[in-house]
C-alpha positions as a printed NumPy array, in Angstrom:
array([[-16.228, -22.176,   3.854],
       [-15.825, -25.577,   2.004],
       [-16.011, -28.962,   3.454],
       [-15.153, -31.189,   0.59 ],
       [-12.197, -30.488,  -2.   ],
       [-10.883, -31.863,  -5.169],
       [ -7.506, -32.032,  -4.861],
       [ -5.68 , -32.508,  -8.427],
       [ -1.837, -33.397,  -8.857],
       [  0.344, -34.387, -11.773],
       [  3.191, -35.087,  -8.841],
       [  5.023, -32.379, -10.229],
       [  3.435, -29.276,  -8.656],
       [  3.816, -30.079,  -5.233],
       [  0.198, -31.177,  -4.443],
       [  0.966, -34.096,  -3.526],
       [  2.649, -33.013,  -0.755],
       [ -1.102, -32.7  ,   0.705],
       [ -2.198, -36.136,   0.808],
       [  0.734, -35.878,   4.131],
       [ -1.379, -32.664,   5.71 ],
       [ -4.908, -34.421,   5.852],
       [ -5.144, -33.09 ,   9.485],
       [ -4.073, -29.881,   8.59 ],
       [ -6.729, -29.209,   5.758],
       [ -9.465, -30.846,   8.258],
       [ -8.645, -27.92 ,  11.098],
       [ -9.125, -25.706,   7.656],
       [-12.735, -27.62 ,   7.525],
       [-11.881, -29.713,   5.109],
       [-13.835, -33.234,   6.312],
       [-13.642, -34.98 ,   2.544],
       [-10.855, -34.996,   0.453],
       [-10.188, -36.836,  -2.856],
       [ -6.793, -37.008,  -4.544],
       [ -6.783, -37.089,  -8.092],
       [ -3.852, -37.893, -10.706],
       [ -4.699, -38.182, -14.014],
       [ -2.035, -41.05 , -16.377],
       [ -2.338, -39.357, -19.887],
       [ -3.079, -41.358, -22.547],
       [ -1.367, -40.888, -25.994],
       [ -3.022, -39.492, -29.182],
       [ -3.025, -42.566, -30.715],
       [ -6.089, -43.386, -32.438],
       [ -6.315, -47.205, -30.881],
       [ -7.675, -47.78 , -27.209],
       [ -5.038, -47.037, -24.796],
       [ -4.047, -49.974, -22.961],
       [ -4.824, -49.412, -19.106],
       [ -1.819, -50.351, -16.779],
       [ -3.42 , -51.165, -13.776],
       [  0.436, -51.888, -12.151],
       [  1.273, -48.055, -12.932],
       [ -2.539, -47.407, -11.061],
       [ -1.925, -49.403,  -8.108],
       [  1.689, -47.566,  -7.795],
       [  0.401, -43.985,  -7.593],
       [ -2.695, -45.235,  -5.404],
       [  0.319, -46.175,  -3.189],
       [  1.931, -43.931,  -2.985],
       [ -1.008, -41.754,  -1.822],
       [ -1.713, -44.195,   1.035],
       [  1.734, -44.098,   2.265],
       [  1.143, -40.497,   2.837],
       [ -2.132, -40.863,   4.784],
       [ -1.308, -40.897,   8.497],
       [ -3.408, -40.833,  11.676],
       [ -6.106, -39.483,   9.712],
       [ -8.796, -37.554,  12.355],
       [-11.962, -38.828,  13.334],
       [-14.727, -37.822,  10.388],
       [-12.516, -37.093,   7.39 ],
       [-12.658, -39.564,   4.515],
       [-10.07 , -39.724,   2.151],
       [-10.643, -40.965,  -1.314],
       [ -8.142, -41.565,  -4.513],
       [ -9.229, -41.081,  -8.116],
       [ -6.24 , -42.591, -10.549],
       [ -7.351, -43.035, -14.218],
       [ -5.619, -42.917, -17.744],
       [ -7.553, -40.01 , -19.226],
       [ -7.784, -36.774, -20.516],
       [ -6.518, -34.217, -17.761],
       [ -9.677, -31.984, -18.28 ],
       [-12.214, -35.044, -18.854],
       [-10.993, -36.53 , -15.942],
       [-11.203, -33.644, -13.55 ],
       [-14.844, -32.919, -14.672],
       [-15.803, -36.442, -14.605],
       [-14.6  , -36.378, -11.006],
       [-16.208, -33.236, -10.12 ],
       [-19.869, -34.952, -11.072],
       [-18.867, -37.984,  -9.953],
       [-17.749, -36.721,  -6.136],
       [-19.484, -33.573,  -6.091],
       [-16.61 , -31.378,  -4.267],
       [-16.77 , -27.624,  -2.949],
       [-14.173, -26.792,  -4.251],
       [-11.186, -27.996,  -6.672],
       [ -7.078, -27.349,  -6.134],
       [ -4.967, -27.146,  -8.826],
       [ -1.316, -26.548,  -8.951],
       [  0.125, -24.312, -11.47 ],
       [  3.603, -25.515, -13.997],
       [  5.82 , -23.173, -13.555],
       [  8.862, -25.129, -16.299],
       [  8.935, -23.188, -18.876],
       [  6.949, -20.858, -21.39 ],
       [  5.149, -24.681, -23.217],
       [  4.268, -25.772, -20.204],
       [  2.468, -22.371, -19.495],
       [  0.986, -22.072, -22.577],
       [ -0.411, -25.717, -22.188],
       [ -2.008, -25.038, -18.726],
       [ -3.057, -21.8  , -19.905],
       [ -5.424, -23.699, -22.559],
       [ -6.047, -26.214, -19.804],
       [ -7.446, -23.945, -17.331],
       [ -9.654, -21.747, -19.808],
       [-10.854, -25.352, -20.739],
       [-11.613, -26.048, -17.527],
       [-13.003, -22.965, -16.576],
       [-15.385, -23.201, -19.396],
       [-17.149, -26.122, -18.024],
       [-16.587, -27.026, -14.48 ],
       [-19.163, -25.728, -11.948],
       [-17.429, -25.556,  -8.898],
       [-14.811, -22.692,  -7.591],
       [-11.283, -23.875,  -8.64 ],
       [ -8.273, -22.15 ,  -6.132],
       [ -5.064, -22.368,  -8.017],
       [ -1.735, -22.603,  -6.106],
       [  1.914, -21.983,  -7.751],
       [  3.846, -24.837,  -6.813],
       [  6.819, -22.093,  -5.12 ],
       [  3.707, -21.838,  -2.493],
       [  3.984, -25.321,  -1.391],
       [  6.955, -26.982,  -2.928],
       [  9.283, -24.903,  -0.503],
       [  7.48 , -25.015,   2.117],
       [  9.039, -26.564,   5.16 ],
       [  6.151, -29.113,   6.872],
       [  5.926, -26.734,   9.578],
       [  5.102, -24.073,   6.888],
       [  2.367, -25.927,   4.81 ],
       [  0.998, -27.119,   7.818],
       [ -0.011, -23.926,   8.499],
       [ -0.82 , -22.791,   5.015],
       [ -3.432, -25.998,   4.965],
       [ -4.938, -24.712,   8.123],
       [ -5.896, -21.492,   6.852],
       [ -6.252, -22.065,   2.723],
       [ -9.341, -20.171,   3.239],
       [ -8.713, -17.938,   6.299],
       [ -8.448, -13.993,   4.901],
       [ -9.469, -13.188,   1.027],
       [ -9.247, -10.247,  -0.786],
       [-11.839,  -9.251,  -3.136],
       [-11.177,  -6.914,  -6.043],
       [-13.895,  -5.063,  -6.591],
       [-15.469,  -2.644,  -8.902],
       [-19.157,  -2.338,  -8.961],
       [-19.557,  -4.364, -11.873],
       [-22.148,  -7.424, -12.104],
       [-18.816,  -9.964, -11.91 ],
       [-17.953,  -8.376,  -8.904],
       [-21.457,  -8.567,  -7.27 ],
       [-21.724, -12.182,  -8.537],
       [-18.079, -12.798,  -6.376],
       [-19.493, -11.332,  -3.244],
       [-22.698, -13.262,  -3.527],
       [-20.763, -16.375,  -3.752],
       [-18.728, -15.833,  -1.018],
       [-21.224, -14.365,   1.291],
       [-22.994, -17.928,   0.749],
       [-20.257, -19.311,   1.297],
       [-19.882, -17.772,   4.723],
       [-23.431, -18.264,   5.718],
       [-23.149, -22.023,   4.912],
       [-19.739, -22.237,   7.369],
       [-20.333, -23.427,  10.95 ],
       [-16.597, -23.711,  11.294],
       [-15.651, -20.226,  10.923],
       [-12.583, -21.3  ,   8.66 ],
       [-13.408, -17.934,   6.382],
       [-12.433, -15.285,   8.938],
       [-11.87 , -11.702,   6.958],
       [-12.449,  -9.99 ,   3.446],
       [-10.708,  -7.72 ,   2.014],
       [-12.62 ,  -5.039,  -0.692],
       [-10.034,  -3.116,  -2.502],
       [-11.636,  -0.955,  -5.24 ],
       [ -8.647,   0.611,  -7.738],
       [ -9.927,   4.092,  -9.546],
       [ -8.12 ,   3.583, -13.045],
       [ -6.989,   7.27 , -13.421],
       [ -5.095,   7.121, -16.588],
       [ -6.442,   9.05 , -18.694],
       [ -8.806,  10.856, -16.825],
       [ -8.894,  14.418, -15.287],
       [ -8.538,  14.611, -11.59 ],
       [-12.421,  16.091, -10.781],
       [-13.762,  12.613, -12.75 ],
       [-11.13 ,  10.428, -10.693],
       [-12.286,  11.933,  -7.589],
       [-15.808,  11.472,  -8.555],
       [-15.471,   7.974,  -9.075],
       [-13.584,   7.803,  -5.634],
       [-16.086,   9.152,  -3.956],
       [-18.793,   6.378,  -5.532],
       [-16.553,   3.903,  -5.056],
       [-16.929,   4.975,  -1.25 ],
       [-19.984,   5.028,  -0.906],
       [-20.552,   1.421,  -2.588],
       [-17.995,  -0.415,  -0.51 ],
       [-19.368,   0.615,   2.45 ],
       [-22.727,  -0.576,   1.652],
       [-20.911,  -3.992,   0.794],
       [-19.227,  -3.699,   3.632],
       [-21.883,  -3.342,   5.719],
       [-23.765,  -6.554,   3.862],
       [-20.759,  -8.935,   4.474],
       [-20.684,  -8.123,   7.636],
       [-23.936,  -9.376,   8.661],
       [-22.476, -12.948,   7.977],
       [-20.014, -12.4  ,  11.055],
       [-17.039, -11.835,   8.864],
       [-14.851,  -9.115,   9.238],
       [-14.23 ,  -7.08 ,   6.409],
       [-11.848,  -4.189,   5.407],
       [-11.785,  -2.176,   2.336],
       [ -9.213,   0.263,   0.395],
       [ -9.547,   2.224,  -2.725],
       [ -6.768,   3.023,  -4.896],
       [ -6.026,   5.091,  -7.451],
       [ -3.77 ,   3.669, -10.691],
       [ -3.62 ,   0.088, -12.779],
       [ -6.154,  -1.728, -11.61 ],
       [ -3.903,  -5.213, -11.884],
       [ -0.775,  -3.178, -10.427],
       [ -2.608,  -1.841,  -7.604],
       [ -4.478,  -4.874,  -6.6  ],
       [ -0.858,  -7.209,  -6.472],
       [  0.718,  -4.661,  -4.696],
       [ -2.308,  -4.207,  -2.224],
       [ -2.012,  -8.062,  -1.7  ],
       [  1.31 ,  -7.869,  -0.955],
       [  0.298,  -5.444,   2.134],
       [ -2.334,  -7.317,   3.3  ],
       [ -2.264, -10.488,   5.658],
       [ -4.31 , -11.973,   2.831],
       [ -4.441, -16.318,   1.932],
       [ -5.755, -16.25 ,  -1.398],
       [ -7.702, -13.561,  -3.696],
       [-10.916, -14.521,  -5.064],
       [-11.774, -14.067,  -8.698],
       [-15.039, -14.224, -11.09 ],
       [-15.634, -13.226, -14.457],
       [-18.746, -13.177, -16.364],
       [-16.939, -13.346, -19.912],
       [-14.785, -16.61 , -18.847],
       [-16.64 , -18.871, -20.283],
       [-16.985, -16.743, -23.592],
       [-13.053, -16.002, -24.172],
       [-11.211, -17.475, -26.43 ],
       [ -7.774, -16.933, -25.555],
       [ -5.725, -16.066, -22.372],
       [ -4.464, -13.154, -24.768],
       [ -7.843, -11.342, -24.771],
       [ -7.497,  -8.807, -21.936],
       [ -9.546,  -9.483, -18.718],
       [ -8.597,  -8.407, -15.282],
       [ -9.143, -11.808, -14.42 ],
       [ -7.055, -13.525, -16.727],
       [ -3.946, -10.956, -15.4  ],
       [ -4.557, -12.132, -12.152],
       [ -4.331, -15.869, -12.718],
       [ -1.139, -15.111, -14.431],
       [  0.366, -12.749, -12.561],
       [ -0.603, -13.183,  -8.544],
       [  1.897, -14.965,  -6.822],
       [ -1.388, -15.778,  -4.184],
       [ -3.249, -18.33 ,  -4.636],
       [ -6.433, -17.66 ,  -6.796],
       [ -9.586, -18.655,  -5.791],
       [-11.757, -18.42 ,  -9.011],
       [-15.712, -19.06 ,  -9.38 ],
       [-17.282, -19.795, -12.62 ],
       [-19.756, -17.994, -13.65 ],
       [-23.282, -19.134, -12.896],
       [-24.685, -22.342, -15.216],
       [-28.171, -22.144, -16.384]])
């Protein structure tokens, strides 16, 4: 589905781990891969003072993680002192990825708050899909384990899905997406629909059940013409509740996420099923920005 990725790392969500699974992400399809650390620079009003010893060190100790790379796959570092968010988006023009991975702090409620203001910043601007990983997902991973997580990143998604324009714009993307594969690394889809009943009577939730029907199967049926295999559920309840606990059932690697309004909101507090699933999915999140004019 992607052949190029961004691969972002502060060293202390597990990312880094990566740079030692270059093989692994190519059987993914992954031919081009640049590592990225950002060395923050202080708030000081004067020109920060560039360190190219503390450079040189973490381009290093990248390179003494590359191994028997495969035939075909170039592997780049990006090190600067920088703005986390400038940086990444200066890469992102300056490399031109598919895709972006970002590990998620997981410390304590600051550091959540800060990379909560990070993403949404990010989110805002960049242009191509970000998938976010929780650091449990690859910090405790044995190698065997992440080897096999790197093959197949990409492998099964699930797609929450309602109807709505968002949700059309996500399968558009990732129908494209499919159609542009040749290595078949995106292999299934997963539609789950979730009928919010609270609140409604039982003749008006089955109503909506039975539109919800008959729109996922014409989905369905328009995925499928890309080769991929695709299942699809409908559930009746929370929609976040529902769609985590369907996830948990399913053989899924990642959910995918869009939302028309991200680039609009102005804090992670403003309710958007998107937002709860960033927060709350212990997957990993692959999330596409909306469309820039």
């Amino acid at each position: 589905m992607f052949q190029s990725a961004l691969i972002c790392t502060d060293f202390s969500d597990g990312l880094q781990r990566l740079a030692g699974f270059v093989s692994s992400l190519a059987a993914g399809g992954l031919q081009r891969l640049i590592f990225l650390h950002t060395i923050p620079i202080s708030n000081e009003r004067e020109i920060p003072r560039v360190d190219e010893s503390k450079i040189q060190a973490v381009r290093d100790r990248f390179q003494a993680s590359f191994s028997n790379l495969p035939a075909g796959v170039t592997v780049e570092i990006d090190v600067q002192y920088a703005r986390v968010v400038d940086h990444i988006l200066n890469a992102s023009k300056t490399h031109k990825p598919d895709v972006t991975l970002l590990g998620r702090s997981n410390r304590n409620q600051l550091d959540e708050r800060v990379f909560g203001s990070t993403l949404l910043e990010l989110c805002r601007r960049i242009t191509n899909p970000v998938l976010m990983l929780r650091p449990q997902l690859i910090s405790a991973y044995t190698d065997e384990e992440l080897d096999l997580r790197c093959r197949h990143l990409f492998r099964y998604l699930m797609i929450p899905y309602d109807g709505s324009d968002s949700a059309n714009y996500l399968v558009s993307q990732i129908k494209q997406g499919a159609q542009r594969q040749s290595d078949k690394s995106l292999e299934c889809v997963f539609l789950c629909w979730v009928v919010d009943n609270s609140g409604r009577r039982e003749l008006r939730a089955t109503a909506e059940q039975q539109q919800a029907t008959e729109k996922l199967a014409a989905v369905k049926a328009d995925l499928e013409t890309t080769g991929l295999q695709v299942a699809t559920e409908i559930r009746l309840g929370e929609p976040i509740i529902e769609l985590l606990a369907s996830a948990v059932e399913r053989d899924i690697t990642a959910i995918a996420a869009a939302s028309g309004t991200m680039g609009t909101l102005l804090s992670w507090s403003i309710p958007s099923l998107t937002n709860e699933i960033l927060h709350r999915s212990w997957h990993p999140v692959l999330f596409f920005p909306p469309a820039r004019s």
